[in-house]
Structures are given as C-alpha cells and as structure tokens.
N, C-alpha and C positions, 0 to 999 in steps of 0.2 A: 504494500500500500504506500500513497505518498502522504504522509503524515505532517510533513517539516518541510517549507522553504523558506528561498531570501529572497528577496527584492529592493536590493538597496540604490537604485538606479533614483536621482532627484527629477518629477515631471518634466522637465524639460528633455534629460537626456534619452527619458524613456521613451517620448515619443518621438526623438531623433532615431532612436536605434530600430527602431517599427518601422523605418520606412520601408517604402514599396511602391510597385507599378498599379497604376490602375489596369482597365479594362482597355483604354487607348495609350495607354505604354509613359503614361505620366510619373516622371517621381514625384512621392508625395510622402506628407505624414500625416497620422491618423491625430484628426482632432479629438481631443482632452474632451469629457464631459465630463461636469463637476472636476477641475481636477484638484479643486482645493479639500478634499474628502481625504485624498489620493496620502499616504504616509509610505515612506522606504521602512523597511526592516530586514533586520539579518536571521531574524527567527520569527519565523510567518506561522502561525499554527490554525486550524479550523474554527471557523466564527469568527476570526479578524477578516480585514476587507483587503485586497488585494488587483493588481489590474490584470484587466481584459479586454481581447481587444475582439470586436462582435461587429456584423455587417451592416453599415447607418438604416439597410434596410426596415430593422427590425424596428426603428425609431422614425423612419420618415417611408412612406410605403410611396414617395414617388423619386426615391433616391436609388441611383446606380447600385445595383448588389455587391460590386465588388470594392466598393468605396467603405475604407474600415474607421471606424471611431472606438478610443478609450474609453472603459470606465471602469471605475473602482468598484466591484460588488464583494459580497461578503459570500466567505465561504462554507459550504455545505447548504447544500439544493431544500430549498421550501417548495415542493411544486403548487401551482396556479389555484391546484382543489383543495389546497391544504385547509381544513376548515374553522380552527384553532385561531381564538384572537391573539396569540402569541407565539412567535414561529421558535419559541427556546422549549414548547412544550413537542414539539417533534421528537418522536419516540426512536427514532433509530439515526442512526449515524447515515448522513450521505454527500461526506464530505469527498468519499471515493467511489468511483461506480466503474462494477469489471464491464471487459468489455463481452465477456461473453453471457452476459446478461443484460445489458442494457437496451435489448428492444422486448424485453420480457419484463421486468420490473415497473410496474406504472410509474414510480415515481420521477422515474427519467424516461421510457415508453414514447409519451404524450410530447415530452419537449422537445425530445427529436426529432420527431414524425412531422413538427411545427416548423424543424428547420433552426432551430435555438442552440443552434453549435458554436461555440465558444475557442480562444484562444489564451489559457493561461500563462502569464507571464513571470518566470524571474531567471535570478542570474543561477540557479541550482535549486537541486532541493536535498533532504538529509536522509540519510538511511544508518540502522544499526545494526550491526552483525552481532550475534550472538557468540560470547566467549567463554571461557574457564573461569576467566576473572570478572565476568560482568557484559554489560554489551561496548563497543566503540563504534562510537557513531563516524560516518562519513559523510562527505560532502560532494556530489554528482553532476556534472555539468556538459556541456558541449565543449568540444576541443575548442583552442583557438589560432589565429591562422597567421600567420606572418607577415600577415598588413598590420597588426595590431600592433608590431614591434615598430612601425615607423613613425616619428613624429610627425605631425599635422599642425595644421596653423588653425586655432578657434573657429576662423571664419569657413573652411572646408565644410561643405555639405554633405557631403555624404560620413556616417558614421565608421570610424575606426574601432571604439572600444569594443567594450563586452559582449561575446554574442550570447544574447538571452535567450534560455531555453523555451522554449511553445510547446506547451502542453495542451493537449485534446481536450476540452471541455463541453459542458453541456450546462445551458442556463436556462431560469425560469424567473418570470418576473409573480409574487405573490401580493393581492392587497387587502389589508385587513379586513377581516366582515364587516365592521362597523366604519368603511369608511379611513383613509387617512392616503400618506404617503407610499407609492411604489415599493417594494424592496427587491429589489435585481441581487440573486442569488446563484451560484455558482458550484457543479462538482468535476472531479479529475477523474477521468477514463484511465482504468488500469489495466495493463495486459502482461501476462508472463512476462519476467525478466529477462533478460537476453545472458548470454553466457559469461559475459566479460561481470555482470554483478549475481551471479549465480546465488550468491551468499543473502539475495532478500527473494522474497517469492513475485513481489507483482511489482509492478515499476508503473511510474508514468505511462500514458501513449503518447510520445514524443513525435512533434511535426517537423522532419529535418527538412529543409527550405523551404523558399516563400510557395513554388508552389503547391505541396500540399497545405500549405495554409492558406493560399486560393480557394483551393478546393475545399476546405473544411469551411471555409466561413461564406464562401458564396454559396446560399443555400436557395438562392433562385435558379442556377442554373446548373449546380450540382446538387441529383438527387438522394436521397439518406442512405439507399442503397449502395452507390456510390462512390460517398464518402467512406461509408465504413469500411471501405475496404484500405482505406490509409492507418486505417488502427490496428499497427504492427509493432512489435519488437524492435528496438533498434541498437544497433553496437557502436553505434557512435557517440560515444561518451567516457568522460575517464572520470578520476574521480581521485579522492585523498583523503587521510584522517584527518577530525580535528578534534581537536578539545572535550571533554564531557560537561564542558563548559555550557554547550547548546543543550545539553538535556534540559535543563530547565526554560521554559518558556518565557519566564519574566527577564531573561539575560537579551538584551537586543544591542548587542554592539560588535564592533569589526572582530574581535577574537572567536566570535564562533564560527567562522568557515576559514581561520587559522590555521596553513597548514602544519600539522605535528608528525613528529618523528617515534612510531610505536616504540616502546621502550621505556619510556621517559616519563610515564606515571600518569602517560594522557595527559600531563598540562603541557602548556603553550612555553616554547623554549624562547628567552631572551637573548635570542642571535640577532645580532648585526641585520639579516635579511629579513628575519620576521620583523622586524620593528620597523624596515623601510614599508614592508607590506600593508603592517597594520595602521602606520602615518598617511597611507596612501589611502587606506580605506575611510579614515577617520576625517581626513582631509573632503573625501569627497560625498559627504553627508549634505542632505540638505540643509541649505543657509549656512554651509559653513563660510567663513571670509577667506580659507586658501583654495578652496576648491576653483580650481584651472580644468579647461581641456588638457593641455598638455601634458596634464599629471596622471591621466589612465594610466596602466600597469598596462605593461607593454610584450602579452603573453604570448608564448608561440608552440607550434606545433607539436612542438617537442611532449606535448602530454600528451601520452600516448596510450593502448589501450593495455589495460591490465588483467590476465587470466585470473590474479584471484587476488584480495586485500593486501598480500603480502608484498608485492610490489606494486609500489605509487609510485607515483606521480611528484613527491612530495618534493624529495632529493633533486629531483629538475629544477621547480621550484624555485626552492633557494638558491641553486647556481646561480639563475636568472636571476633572482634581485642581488646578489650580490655585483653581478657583472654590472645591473642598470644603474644598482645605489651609491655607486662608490663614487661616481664623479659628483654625486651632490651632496652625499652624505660626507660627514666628520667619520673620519675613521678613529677606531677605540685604542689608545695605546695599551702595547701587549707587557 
C-alpha cells in the first residue's frame, strides 16, 4: 500500500514542473485552483490535503479535455453517495484502492465509470520493510536524469528540477446532506510491486511520462477501459533509506527523506554531504528568503535500480553532494 508521501515542491515550482503539451502541441502549465489551500510536506499521511492534477473538464464542461488544472484535495475517497453529515464517520479506509478491484468496489466503481481519474503528485513516497530489529523505512522515487545536473538561469522555462512522481488516482467530489461547501476527495490505485521493491506487496500505479498521463486524465476521449490498461507495475524507480525519523507523522521536515547509511542506528549521519543536502532542502521551503532556482540539487542518473534494500542508492548520493558542495561549502578542518 502507499501509506507515506512528500511533496515538498512550493506552488509555484509545482506547477512549473507539471508542465505539458496540450491537445495543439502548446507548452503550458496547469492553473493552480485554490492554491492558497495548497501546503508542501515531507511526510504527507491520509486525511491531509495534497495536489492533483484532474482535466478542467470536470470543472468547466465547455473546456478542452486535455487542458489540466491543480488542486489541492484531501486524501482518502468520500464517494458522491456517501450519506453521512460527516465524511470522518467513513467506516473503512480508502485512502488506497487495488487495482484489481477497483471496477468492482462501488466506492471507486461509480467515479471511474464518470471519468474522475486523477493524477497524484509528489516528489516520492515511503515504504517499510520489515526486519529483525524492527521495520526501516525507505524513501521511492523516479530516477533523475542528467539535465538536472546542469545549471539554469531563473528565467528558463522549461523545468530542470525534481521529477515528480504521478500516481494513478481516482477522485470524487462529496456534499454535505444538509447543504455547504464541495469537498474534492482523493484515493491511490495500487498494483503488485515490481521486483526491484519486492520487499512491500503493493506499490503505487505509477504514470511514467506525460503521455500516459494524457491518457489517464483525458477522460473524454480516453475510455475507462482504456485507460486501465496503463495500470501497470513499473521498474523504474530507485529508492534509499532514511531515518525512523518519518515514522512518526507529526515530524514534517527535510531529515525525513534523508539519505542514511544502514548500520548507523537509523539516525541521520552529520557528514559534510548530508548537511549540504539537508540546507538545500530546508532552503527551499516555502517563503523561505534563500530559496533560489539555482539551488535545486542537481541529481543524476546514476540512481540506479536496486534488486533488493541492500544496495542503494545512498552511497551515490553523497559522492554527489560532496562533488556539488564543496565549491560553496566551508570545508570542516580534519
């Protein structure tokens, strides 16, 4: 299951990094709705709100289907019938939905049949493998690619950083019986793990390029049948330990997708390269006053794919920020 993500991207870079072609081969970025709702965090859990990106169709019924807009909804699916003046009295979890249930289950059934396909966003999400000594959680992402190591100048349009993961989703909008405000709701399609994370049973359904994420969100001209058939396993992802730090929910800061070095007691080691890492993550929080373009971390291919926990990712890692940190960092006398 996907239980744990981050999304630490500030609205503005998040709807730079969303860009995309339209339907006539336009770049563009998806306009924000509400995006002052909109909060980054490094540990996203179920029933917090989180963004997605869904076809303006569903919001303006004389708008292009392929034309995508933002929004913040919260997580775990209220569906439309739910008949309960309070959607906290929902009796089952459905913050996750398999995929080889999900034209069976009413609770998601009805929403995709409607076309209410969704694109969950962030920069990974968290999984625990179960151990001797307890579980260690890891942190899961899309590789990154060697454009990401070149500096850019602010004013570049097209995005260089992070590439954010796109998860399958499935949305429904719920309104109280008695009357009030919308609440646009949200759950993650899971499908058997791919072999590279053997060590969890269900994984995201991860949408790798824009276009099956065409085809997932244009639900006027891609039918549900379709679509599902992009709800597949995929190996393209690597991944790292961090910290036990993120178990807990109430911790939302750059050390939780930290990477660590097993051995070491699960905490977060005070090297040289992690603390460039973690200035760079801390720096680039919303409203911070250093946050620059130019200061993305500047990741590259080199994460590669891992047969089992035991080799990460990790050890690359740190080469890299040592290489990047050293011309601007103070180096520590030995």
């Amino acid at each position: 299951m996907c239980g744990r993500t981050a999304c630490s991207l500030g609205a503005d870079n998040l709807r730079r990094a969303c860009a995309y072609r339209d339907r006539r081969g336009r770049r563009r970025q998806p306009e924000w709705i509400r995006a002052e709702s909109y909060r980054p965090s490094y540990n996203k859990g179920p029933q917090s709100s989180g963004p997605v990106l869904v076809s303006r169709r569903h919001l303006q019924q004389d708008a292009d289907s392929s034309e995508r807009v933002l929004m913040d909804m919260r997580w775990g699916l209220i569906p439309s019938w739910f008949k309960k003046d309070d959607p906290s009295k929902m009796k089952f979890n459905t913050s996750n939905c398999r995929s080889d249930t999900m034209l069976e289950k009413s609770s998601y059934k009805s929403a995709l049949l409607k076309g209410k396909r969704c694109v969950v966003l962030a920069d990974g999400f968290y999984e625990w493998q179960q151990q001797s000594g307890g579980k260690q959680p890891y942190f899961i992402y899309f590789p990154q690619t060697k454009d990401a190591m070149v500096r850019r100048k602010e004013e570049d349009e097209e995005w260089r950083g992070w590439r954010l993961l796109t998860m399958a989703g499935i949305f429904d909008c719920w309104e109280p019986p008695a009357g009030g405000e919308v609440l646009y709701t949200y759950t993650i399609i899971t499908v058997d793990a791919s072999k590279d994370v053997s060590f969890i049973h269900h994984m995201p359904a991860i949408l790798d390029g824009d276009e099956a994420i065409r085809k997932w969100l244009d639900f006027a001209e891609v039918p549900t049948q379709e679509a599902v058939e992009l709800i597949q396993p995929t190996e393209n992802i690597v991944f790292h330990p961090v910290s036990t730090f993120v178990n807990s929910i109430r911790n939302n800061t750059p050390e939780c997708l930290a990477p660590i070095e097993l051995g070491d007691k699960k905490e977060v080691r005070a090297t040289p390269s992690n603390k460039v890492m973690l200035g760079w993550l801390k720096s680039s929080q919303e409203g911070s006053p250093q946050k620059k373009e130019n200061d993305l971390p500047r990741w590259t291919s080199q994460f590669i794919h891992s047969p089992s926990p035991k080799k990460t990712s990790a050890g690359i890692l740190q080469q890299w920020l040592r290489k990047e940190g050293e011309p601007v960092a103070k180096k520590h006398k030995t």
